[in-house]
NULO-630052 format. One line per 8 residues: number of its first residue (from 0); their letters; for each residue x, y, z of N, C-alpha, C. Coordinates in nm, 2 decimals. Each point is the difference from the previous one (the first is absolute). Layout:
REM residues N
NUM) a) X:Y:Z:X:Y:Z:X:Y:Z  ...
//
This chain:
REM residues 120
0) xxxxxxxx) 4.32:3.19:1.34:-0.05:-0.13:0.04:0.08:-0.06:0.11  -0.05:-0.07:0.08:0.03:-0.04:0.11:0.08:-0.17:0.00  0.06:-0.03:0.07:0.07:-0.17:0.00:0.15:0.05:0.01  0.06:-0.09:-0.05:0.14:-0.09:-0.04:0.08:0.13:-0.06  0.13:0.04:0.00:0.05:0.04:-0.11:-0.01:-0.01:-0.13  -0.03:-0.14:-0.03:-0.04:-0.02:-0.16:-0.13:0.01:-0.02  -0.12:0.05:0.09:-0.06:0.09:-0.03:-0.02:0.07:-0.09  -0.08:0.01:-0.14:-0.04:0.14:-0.10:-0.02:0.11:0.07
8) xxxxxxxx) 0.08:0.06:-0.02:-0.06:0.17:0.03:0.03:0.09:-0.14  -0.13:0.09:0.03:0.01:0.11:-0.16:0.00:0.08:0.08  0.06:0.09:-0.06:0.03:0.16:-0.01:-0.02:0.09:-0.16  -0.05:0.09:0.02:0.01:0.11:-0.06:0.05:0.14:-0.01  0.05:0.02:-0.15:0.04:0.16:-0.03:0.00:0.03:-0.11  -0.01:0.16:-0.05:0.00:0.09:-0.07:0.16:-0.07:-0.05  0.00:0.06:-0.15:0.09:0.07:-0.07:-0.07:0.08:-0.13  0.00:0.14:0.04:-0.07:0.06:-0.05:-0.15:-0.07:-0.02
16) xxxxxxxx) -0.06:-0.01:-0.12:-0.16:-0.03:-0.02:0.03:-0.16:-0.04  0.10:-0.09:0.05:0.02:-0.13:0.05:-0.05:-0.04:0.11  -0.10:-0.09:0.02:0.01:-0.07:0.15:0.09:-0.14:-0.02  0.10:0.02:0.11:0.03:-0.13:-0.03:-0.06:-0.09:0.11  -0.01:-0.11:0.03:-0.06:-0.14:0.06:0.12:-0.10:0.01  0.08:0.01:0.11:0.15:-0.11:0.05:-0.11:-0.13:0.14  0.02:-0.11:-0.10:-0.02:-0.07:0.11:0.15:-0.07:0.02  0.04:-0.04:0.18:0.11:-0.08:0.04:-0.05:-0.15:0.04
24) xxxxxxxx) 0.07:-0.11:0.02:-0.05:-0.04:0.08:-0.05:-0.15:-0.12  -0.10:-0.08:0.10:-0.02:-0.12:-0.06:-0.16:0.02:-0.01  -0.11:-0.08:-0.12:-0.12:0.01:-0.02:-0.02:-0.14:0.01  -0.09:-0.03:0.12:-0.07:-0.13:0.02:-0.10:-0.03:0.06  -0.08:-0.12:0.05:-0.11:0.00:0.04:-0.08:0.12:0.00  -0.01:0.06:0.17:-0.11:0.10:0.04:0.08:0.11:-0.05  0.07:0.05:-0.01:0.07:0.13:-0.07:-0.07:0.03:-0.11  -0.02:-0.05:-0.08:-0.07:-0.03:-0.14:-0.12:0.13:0.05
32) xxxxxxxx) -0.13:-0.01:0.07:-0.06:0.07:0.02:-0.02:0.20:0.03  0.14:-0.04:0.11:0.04:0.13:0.04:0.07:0.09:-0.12  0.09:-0.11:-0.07:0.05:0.08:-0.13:-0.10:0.01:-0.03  -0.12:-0.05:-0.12:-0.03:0.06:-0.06:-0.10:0.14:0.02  -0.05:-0.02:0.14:-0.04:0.09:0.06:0.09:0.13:-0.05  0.10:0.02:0.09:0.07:0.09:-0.09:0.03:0.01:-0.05  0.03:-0.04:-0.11:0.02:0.02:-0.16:-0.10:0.12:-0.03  -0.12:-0.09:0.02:-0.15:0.03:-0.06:-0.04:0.15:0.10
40) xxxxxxxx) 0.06:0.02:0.10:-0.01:0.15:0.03:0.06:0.10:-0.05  0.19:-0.07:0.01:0.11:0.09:-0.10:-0.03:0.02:-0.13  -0.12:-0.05:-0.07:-0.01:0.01:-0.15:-0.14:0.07:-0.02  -0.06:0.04:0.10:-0.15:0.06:0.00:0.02:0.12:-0.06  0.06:0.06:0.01:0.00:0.17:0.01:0.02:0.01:-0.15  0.02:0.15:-0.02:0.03:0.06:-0.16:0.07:-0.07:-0.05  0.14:-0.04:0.01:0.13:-0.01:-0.03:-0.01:-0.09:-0.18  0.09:0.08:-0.07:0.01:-0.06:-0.13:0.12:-0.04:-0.05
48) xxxxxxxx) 0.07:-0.03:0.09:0.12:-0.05:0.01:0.04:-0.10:0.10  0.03:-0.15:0.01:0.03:-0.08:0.11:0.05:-0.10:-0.05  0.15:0.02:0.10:0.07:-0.10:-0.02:0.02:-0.09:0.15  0.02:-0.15:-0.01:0.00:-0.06:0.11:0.15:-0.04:-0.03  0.05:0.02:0.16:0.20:0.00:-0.01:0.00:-0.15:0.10  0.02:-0.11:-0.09:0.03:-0.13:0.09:0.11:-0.04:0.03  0.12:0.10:0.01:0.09:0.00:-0.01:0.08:-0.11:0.18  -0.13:0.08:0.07:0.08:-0.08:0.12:-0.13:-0.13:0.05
56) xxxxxxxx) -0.10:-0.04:-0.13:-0.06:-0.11:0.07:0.05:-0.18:-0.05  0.03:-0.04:0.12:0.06:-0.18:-0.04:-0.07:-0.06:-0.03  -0.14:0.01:0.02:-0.11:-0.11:-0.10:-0.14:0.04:0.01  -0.05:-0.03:-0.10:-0.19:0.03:0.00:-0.03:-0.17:-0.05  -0.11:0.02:0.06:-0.08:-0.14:-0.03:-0.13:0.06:-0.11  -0.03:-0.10:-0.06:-0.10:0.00:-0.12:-0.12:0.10:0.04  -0.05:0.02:0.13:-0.06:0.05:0.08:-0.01:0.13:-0.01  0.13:0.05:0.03:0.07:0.12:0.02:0.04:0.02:-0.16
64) xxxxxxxx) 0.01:-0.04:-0.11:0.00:0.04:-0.20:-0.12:0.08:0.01  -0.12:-0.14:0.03:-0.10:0.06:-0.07:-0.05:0.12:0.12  0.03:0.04:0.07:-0.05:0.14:0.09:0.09:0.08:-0.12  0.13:-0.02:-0.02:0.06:0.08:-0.12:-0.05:0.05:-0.10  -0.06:-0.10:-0.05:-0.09:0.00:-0.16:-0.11:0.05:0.03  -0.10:-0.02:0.11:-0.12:0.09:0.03:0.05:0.13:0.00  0.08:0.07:0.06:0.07:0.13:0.00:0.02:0.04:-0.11  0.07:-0.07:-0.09:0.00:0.02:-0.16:-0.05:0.09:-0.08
72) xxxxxxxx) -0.12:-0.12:0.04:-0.12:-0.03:-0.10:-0.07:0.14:0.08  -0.05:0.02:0.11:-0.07:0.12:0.06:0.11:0.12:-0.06  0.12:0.05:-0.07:0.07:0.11:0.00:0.02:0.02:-0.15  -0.03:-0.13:-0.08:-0.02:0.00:-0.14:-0.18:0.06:-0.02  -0.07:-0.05:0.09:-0.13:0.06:-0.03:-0.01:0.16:0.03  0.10:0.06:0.07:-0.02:0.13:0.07:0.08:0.09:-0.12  0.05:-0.09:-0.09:0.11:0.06:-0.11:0.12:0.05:0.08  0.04:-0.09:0.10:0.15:0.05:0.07:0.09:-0.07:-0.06
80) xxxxxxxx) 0.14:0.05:-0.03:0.09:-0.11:-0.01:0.06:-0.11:0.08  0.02:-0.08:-0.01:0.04:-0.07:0.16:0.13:-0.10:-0.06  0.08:-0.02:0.10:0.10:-0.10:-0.03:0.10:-0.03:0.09  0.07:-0.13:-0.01:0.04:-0.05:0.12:0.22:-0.01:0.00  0.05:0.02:0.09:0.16:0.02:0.00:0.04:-0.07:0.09  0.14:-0.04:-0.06:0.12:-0.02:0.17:-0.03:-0.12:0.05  -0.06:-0.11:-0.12:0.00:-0.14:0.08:0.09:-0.08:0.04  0.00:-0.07:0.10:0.16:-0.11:0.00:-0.04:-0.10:-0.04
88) xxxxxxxx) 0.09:-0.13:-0.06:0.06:-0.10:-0.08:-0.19:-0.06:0.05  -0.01:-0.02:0.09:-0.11:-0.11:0.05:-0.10:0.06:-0.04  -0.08:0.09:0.02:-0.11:0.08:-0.04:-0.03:0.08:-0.17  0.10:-0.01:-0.06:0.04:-0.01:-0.11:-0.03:-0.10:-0.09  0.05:-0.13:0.09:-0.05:-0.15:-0.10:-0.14:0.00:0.05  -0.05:0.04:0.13:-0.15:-0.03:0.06:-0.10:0.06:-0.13  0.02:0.13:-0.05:-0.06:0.10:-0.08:0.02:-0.05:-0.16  0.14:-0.06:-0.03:0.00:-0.07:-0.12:-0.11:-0.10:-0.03
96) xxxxxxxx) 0.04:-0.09:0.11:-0.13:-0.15:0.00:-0.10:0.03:-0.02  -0.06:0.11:0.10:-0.15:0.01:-0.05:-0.01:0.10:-0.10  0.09:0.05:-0.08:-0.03:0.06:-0.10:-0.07:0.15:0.03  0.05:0.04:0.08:-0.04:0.14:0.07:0.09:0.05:-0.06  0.12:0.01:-0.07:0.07:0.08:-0.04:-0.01:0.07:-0.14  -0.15:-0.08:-0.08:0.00:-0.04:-0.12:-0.18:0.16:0.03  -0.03:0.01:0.10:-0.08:0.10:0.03:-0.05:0.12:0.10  0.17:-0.01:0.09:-0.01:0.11:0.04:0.15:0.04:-0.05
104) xxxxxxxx) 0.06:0.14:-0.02:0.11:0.03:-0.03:0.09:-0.01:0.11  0.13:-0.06:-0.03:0.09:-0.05:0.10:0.12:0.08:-0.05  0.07:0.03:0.10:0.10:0.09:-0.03:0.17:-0.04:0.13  0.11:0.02:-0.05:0.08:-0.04:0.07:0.01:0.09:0.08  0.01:0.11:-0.01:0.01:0.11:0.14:-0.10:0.10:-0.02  -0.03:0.08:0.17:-0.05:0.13:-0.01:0.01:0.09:-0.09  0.10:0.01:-0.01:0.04:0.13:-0.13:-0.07:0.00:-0.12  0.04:-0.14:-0.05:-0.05:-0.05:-0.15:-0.16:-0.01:0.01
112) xxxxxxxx) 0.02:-0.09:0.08:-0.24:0.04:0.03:-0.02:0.13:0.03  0.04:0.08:0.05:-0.08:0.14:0.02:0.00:0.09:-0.13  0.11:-0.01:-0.06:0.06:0.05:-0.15:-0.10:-0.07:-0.10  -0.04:-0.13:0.01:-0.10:-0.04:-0.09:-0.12:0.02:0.01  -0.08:0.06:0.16:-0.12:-0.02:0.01:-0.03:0.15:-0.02  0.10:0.09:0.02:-0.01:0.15:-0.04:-0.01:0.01:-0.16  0.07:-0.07:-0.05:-0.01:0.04:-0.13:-0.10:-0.09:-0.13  -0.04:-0.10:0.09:-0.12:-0.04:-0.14:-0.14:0.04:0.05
//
């Protein structure tokens, strides 16, 4: 995605039959769209494993949750596992408040989410 350094940008990769999904960067206004654009392409394919690594993003706006939760909710219907890692202090309380942590699996690091989504 295009702008500012604080800019959202996603990336993706394998680990093994893991896709992982790292967004950096900040979620606001017009961003909102282009993420979920991608999301919604990075999450099209076979894949029955996905975890999203927020490890390096400083904020999402309500906007940018519910593109989350649509993703979800499309990867719980496909019977994929999905779940989310590696938030900082801010995006952490953002995910508490709205109670997003109460329905997608939240995990403190990579390791531990990929170890959980492999094994249930």
């Amino acid at each position: 995605m295009e702008g500012s350094d604080k800019t959202v940008e996603l990336q993706t990769e394998r680990i093994e039959e893991v896709l992982i999904i790292s967004l950096s960067g900040e979620v606001h206004g017009l961003d909102v769209r282009k993420l979920h654009e991608e999301l919604w392409d990075a999450t099209g394919g076979p894949d029955k494993l996905v975890l999203l690594d927020l490890e390096k993003l400083l904020y999402i706006n309500s906007a940018g949750l519910r593109s989350i939760l649509m993703v979800a909710k499309r990867l719980r219907e496909k019977k994929a596992k999905f779940a989310v890692c590696s938030m900082c202090r801010a995006v952490k309380g953002i995910f508490k408040m709205s109670a997003f942590d109460k329905v997608i699996d939240v995990f403190e690091s990579r390791s531990e989410a990929i170890e959980a989504i492999r094994s249930s």
